[in-house]
C-alpha positions in Angstrom: 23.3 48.4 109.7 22.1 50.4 112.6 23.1 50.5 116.4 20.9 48.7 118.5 20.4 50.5 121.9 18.5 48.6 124.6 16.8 51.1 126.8 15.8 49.5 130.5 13.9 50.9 132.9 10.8 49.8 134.6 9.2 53.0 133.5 7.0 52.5 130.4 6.4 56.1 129.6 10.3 57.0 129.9 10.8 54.3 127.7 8.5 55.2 125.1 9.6 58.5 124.6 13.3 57.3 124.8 12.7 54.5 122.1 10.6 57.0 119.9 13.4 60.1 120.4 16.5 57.3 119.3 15.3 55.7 116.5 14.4 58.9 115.0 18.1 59.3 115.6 18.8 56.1 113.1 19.0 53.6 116.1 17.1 50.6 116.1 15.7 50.2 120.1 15.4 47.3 122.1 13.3 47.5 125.1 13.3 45.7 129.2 10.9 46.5 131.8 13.6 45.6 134.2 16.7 43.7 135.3 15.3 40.0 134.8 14.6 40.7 130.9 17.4 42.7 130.4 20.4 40.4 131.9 19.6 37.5 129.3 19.5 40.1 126.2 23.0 41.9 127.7 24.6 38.1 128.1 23.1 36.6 124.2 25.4 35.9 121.9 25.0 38.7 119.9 23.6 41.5 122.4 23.5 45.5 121.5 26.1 47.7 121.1 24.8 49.8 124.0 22.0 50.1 127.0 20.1 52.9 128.7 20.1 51.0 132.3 17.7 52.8 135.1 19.7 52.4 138.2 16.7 51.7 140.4 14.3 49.4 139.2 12.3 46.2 141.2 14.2 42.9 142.6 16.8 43.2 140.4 18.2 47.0 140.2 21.1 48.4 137.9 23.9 47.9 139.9 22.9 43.7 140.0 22.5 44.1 136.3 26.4 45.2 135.9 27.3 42.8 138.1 25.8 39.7 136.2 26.9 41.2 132.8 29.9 41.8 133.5 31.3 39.8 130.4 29.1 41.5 128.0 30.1 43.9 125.6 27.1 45.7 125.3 28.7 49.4 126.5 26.0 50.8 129.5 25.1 54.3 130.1 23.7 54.6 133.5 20.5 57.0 133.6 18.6 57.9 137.0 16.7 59.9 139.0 18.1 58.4 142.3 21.7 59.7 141.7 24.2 59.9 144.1 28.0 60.0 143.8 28.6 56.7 145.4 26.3 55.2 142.9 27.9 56.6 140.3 31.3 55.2 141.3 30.1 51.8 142.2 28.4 52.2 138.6 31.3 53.1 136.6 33.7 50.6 139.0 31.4 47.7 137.4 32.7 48.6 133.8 29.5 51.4 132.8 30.7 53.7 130.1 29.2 56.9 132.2 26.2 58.1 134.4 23.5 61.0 134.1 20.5 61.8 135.9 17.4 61.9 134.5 15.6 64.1 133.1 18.1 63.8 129.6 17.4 64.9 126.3 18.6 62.1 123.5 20.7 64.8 121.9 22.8 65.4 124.9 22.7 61.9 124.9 24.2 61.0 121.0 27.6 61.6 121.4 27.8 59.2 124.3 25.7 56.6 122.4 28.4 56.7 119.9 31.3 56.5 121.8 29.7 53.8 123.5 29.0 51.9 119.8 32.3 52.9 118.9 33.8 51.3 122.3 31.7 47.9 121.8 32.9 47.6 117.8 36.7 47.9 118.7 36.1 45.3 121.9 34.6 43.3 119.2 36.8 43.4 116.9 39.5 42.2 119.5 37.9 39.0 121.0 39.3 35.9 120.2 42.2 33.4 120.8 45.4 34.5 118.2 43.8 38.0 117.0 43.9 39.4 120.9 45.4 42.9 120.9 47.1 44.9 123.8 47.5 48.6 123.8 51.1 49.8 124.6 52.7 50.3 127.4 52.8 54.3 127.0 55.2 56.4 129.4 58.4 57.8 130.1 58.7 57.5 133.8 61.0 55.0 135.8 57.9 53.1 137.3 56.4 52.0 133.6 59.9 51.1 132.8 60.6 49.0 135.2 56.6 47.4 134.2 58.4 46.8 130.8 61.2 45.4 132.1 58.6 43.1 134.6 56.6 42.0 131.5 60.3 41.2 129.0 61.6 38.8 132.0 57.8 37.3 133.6 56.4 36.4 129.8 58.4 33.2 128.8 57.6 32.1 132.2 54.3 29.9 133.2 54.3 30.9 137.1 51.3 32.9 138.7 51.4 36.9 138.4 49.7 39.1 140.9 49.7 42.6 139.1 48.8 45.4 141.5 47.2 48.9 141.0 44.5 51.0 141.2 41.4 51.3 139.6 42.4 52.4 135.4 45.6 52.1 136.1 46.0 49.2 133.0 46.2 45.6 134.7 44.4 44.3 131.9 47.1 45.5 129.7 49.7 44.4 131.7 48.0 41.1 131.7 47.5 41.1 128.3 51.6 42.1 127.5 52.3 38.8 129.9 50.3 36.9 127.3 50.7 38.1 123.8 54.8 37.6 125.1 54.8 34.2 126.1 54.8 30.9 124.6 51.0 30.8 124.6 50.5 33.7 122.8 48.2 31.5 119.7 46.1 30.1 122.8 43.3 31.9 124.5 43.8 34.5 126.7 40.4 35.0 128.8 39.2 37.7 131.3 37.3 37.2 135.0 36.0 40.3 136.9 35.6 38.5 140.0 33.1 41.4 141.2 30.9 40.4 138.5 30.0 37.2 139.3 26.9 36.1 141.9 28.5 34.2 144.8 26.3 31.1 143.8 27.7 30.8 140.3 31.3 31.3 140.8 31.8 27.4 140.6 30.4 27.2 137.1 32.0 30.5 135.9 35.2 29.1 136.6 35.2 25.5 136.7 32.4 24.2 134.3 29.2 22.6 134.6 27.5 19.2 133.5 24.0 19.7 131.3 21.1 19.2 134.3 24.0 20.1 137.6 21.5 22.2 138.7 18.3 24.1 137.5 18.8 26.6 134.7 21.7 24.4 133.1 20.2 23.3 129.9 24.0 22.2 128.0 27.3 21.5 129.2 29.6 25.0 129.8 33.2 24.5 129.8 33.9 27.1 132.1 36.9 29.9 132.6 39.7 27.5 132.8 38.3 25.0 130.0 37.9 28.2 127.9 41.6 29.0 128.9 42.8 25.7 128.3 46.7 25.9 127.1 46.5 29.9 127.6 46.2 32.4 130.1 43.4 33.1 132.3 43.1 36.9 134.0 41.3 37.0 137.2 40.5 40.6 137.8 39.3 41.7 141.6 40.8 38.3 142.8 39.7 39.1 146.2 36.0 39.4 145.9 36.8 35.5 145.2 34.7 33.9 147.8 36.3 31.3 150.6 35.2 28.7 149.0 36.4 29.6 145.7 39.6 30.4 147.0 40.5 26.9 147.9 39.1 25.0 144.9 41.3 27.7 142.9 44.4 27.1 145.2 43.7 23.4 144.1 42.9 24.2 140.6 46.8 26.0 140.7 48.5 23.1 142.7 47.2 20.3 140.5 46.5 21.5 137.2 42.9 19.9 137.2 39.2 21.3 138.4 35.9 19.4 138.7 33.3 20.9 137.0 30.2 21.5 138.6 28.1 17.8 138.6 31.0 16.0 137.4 31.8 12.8 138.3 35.3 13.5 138.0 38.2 15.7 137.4 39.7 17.2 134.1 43.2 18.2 132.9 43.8 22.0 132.3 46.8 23.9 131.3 46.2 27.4 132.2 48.6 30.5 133.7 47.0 32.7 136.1 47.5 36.0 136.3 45.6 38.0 138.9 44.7 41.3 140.2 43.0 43.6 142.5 43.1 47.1 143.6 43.5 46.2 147.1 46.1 45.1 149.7 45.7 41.5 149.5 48.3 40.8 152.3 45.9 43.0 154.5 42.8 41.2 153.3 44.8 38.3 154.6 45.6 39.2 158.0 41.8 40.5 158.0 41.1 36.8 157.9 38.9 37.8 154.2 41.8 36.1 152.0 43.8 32.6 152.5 47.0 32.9 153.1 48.2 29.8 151.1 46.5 30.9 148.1 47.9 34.7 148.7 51.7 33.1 148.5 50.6 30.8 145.8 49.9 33.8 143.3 52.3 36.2 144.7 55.1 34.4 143.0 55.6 37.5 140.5 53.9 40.0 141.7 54.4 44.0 139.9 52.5 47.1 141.2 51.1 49.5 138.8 51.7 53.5 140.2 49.1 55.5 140.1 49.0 58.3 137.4 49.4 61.1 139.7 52.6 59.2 140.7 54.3 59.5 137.4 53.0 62.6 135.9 56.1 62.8 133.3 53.2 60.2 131.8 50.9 62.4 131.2 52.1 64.1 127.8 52.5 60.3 125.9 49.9 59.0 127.3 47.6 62.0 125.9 49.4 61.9 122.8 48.5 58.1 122.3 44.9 58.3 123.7 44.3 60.9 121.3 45.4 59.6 118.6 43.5 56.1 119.4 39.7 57.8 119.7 40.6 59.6 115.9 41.5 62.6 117.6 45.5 63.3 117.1 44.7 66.6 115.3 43.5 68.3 118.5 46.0 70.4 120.1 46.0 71.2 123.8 47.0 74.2 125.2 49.3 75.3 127.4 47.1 76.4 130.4 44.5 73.0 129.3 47.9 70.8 129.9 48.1 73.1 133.4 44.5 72.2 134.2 45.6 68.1 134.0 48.8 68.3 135.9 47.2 69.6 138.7 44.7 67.1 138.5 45.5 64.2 140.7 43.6 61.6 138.4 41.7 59.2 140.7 39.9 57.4 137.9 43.7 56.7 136.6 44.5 56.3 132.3 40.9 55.2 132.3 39.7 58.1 133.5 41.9 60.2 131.1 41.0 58.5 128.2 36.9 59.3 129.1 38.2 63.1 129.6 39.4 63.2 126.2 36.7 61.2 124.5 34.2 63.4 125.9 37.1 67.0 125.2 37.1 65.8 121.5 33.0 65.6 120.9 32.9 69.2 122.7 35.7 70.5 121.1 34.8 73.5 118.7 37.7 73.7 116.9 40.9 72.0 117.2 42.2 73.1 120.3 41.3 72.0 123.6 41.7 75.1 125.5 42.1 75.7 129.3 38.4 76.7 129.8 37.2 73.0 128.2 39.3 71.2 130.2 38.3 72.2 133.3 35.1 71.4 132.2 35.4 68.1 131.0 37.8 68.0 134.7 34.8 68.3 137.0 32.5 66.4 134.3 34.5 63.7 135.7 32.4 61.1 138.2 35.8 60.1 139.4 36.5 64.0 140.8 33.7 63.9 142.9 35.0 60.6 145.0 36.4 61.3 148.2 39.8 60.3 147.2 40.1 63.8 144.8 41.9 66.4 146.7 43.8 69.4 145.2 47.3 69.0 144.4 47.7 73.1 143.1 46.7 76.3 143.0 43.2 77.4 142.2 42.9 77.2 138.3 40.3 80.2 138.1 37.4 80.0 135.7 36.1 76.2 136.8 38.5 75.9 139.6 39.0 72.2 139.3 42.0 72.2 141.5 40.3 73.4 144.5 38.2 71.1 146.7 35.2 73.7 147.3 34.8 73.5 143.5 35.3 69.6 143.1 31.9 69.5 145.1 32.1 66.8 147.5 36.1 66.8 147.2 36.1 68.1 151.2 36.7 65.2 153.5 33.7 66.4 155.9 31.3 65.8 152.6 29.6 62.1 152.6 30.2 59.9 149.8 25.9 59.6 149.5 26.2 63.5 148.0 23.7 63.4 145.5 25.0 64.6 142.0 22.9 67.7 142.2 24.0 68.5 145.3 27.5 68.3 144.0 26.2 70.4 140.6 24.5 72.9 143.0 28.2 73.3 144.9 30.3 73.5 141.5 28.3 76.1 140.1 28.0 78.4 143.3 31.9 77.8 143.5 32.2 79.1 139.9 29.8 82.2 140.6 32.1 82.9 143.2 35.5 83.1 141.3 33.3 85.0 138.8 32.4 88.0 141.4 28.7 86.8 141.2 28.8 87.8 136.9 26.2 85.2 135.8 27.3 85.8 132.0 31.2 85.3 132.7 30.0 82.0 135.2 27.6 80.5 132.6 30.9 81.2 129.6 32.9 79.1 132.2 30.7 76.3 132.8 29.5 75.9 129.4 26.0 76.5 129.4 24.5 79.3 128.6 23.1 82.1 130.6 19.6 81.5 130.8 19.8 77.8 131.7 22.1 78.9 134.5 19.4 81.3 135.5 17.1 78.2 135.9 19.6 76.6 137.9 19.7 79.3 140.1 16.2 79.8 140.9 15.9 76.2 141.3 18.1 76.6 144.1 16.5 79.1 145.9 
C-alpha cells in the first residue's frame, strides 16, 4: 500500500510539480490550497502518513495548522520560502518532524518522507488503551535514577503529578512510566498538548460537548477526560491552559466531575492527571498568568527532568538505545564523532538526539559515523541555531560545531528572526575560515561538493 503525502501550500504551481516529482517516487499525493482544507484532512480518522505544510499561506498560515492538529499523527515537514530561525523553532516546538526552505528537490526530500512514514506507523501502531507502550528510561546518571526511583514510588498512587523539564527531555515517557505502572495500566492513558488547542475550544477538548452546543458540533464528543475515564490523562504545556480553563480543571480535580459543553448537567469521571510544562510555573504564578490554587493542586508529586547536557554520562546509552530503535545498532561511532556530541550542549534535549541520529544513519556511507558527519548532522540541527546553544568546548575544526561564530546565530548579539540563510551564509564562511580559504577542503567538510559551494559563494557576493 503506498504512503500518502499531503502537500499544502497555497501555491498551485509548487504543488504540481511537488505532487508530479512524489508519486513518481511511489507516493500516492494528497493536495490543500491552504490551512482551512488541510486541518480537516490532518484531523480525519484516517489522515496521511505525512504533509508538505507551506509555512505562510492566507488566514490560516502553518504554524495555526500545527497548532489545530496537534493530535494528528500525520508526521509534517515544514517547507518555506519565508524561513527564519524562530519559525523554525516555533515549528518544530508544535511537534513538526523538520523544516527546509524552499526551493527543495524531492530527492533530498525522500529520506525525510520516510522517516517521517516510518515515525507515523510506529505512533500508530502504539495508540490505544491496554497496547500503550513507553520507551525506557535510558541512563546511568544519578538524576534518571532518582526519575526511576520517582516513577517505582508515584505509580500505585492516584494523586496529581507535575513532571518538569525541558523541551525533549521525555515527559511523555515519564508520564507514560506513571501509567503503564499503576493500577490503571488496562485503562486509557490520553495525551493534551495544551499549546495545540484554539483558546475557544479548550472547553470541548477537555470536557465534552452536547450534539448542536454550538455551531460546527454535528454529534456528541466525549472529550479528554470522558476519553480518560478510569485512566490517566497527560496535560502537556499545562500553562498555556487559559484562566478560564484553569478553574473548571481545578474543579474537574476537586470533584471528580466536569460539565460538558451544552450539558444540562454534570458527569462522573475517574481520571489521574499528570501534567507538564517546560516553564516555571511557580513564576507564571507570581506573574499573575497561572492560579495559585490550581499550581498547589497539581504540585502534589512533582519530579524535574535535567536537561541532557546536565547528565552527559547519558549520552553513550542513550545513543546506544536510539540507535538501535531507528534499525541502526550496526553503526559505530567514532571516537572524535562521540567528541563532537559531548561538546554539544543539546538544547533540543533526547529528542533532538534522536533526529541527529535518524538523519547520521540515512547519510551514513558506511557503517561508521565519523567525526566529520557528525558535525554535520550537529549544525543541521534547527535546535543549534536557537539562542539558547552556546559552546561548552574547544573549537572541533572541520565544521566547528562547538564554536558560536560557526553555530551561526549562536552569538547572544544575533536576533532570534535570523533568517536560515543568513545562518547558512555564516556557517559556511566560518568553515572557509578554519579551512585557510581552501574551497575543496571547505566543501569535503560541509558535505557538498565543490561546485555547489562555488554557487553559494557567488550568491553571496
Amino acid at each position: 500500500m503506498k504512503a500518502r503525502v499531503l502537500i499544502i501550500d497555497d501555491d498551485a504551481a509548487f504543488r504540481f510539480a511537488m505532487a508530479k516529482a512524489l508519486s513518481r517516487r511511489g507516493y500516492e499525493v494528497l493536495q490543500a490550497d491552504g490551512g482551512a482544507a488541510a486541518i480537516p484532512l490532518l484531523n480525519a480518522p484516517s489522515p496521511p502518513e505525512a504533509a508538505l505544510l507551506d509555512l505562510r499561506m492566507g488566514a490560516i498560515d502553518g504554524l495555526e495548522v500545527l497548532r489545530r492538529t496537534g493530535r494528528s499523527p500525520t508526521r509534517i515537514i515544514v517547507l518555506t520560502g519565508h524561513g527564519s530561525v524562530e519559525a523554525a523553532v516555533d515549528a518544530m516546538k508544535l511537534g513538526a518532524l523538520s523544516f527546509l526552505e524552499k526551493p527543495v528537490d524531492a530527492g533530498v526530500l525522500e529520506p525525510l518522507l520516510r522517516q517521517a512514514v516510518a515515525e507515523h506507523n510506529e505512533a500508530a501502531s502504539g495508540r490505544g488503551g491496554a497496547s500503550i507502550e513507553a520507551p525506557p528510561l535510558i541512563g546511568d546518571s544519578a538524576a534518571m535514577a532518582e526519575v526511576r526511583r520517582f516513577v517505582e514510588r508515584a505509580s500505585p498512587s492516584d494523586e496529581t503529578v507535575a513532571v518538569y523539564g525541558e523541551t525533549g527531555t521525555g515527559k511523555e515517557v515519564v508520564a507514560r512510566h506513571l501509567h503503564l505502572h499503576s493500577g490503571r495500566r488496562d485503562r486509557p492513558f490520553v495525551a493534551l498538548n495544551a499549546a495545540t488547542v484554539q483558546r475557544e475550544l479548550f472547553d470541548s477538548e477537555l470536557f465534552g460537548h452536547r450534539k448542536g452546543a454550538f455551531t460546527g458540533a454535528l454529534s456528541h464528543h466525549r472529550g479528554m477526560f470522558g476519553e480518560a475515564n478510569g485512566g490517566s490523562l497527560f496535560i502537556d504545556e499545562v500553562a498555556e491552559l487559559p484562566a478560564e480553563v484553569q478553574a473548571k480543571l481545578l474543579r474537574a480535580l476537586e470533584t471528580g466531575r466536569v460539565r460538558p459543553v451544552g450539558a444540562s448537567a454534570e458527569v462522573d469521571v475517574d481520571v489521574r492527571i499528570i501534567a507538564a510544562t517546560n516553564r516555571d510555573l511557580w513564576s507564571e504564578v507570581q506573574a499573575g498568568q497561572f492560579r495559585e490554587d490550581l499550581y498547589f493542586r497539581l504540585q502534589v508529586l512533582p519530579v524535574v527532568l535535567a536537561p541532557l547536557r546536565e547528565r552527559p554520562e547519558d549520552l553513550g546509552p542513550l545513543t546506544a538505545h536510539l540507535l538501535a530503535r531507528i534499525d541502526a545498532g550496526h553503526l559505530r561511532i567514532s571516537e572524535d564523532a562521540r567528541e563532537a556530541m559531548r561538546h554539544y550542549e543539546w538544547p533540543g534535549n533526547v529528542r533532538e538526539l534522536l533526529n541527529v541520529l535518524r538523519r547520521a544513519a540515512l547519510f551514513a556511507e558506511s557503517d561508521l559515523i565519523d567525526a566529520e558527519l557528525m558535525r554535520r548532522m550537529l549544525a543541521a540541527s534547527v535546535f543549534s541555531h536557537s539562542s539558547r546553544f552556546h559552546a561548552s568546548g574547544p573549537s572541533l575544526g572541520g565544521a566547528g560545531v562547538g564554536s558560536a561564530s560557526a553555530a551561526g546565530g549562536a552569538s547572544g548579539d544575533r536576533s532570534s528572526s535570523t533568517s536560515l540563510a543568513e545562518v547558512e551564509r555564516a556557517h559556511i564562511e566560518a568553515v572557509l575560515n578554519e579551512m585557510g580559504g581552501n574551497v575543496t577542503r571547505a566543501a569535503a567538510a560541509l558535505g557538498i561538493d565543490r561546485r555547489t559551494l562555488q554557487r553559494k559563494l557567488r550568491g553571496f557576493g
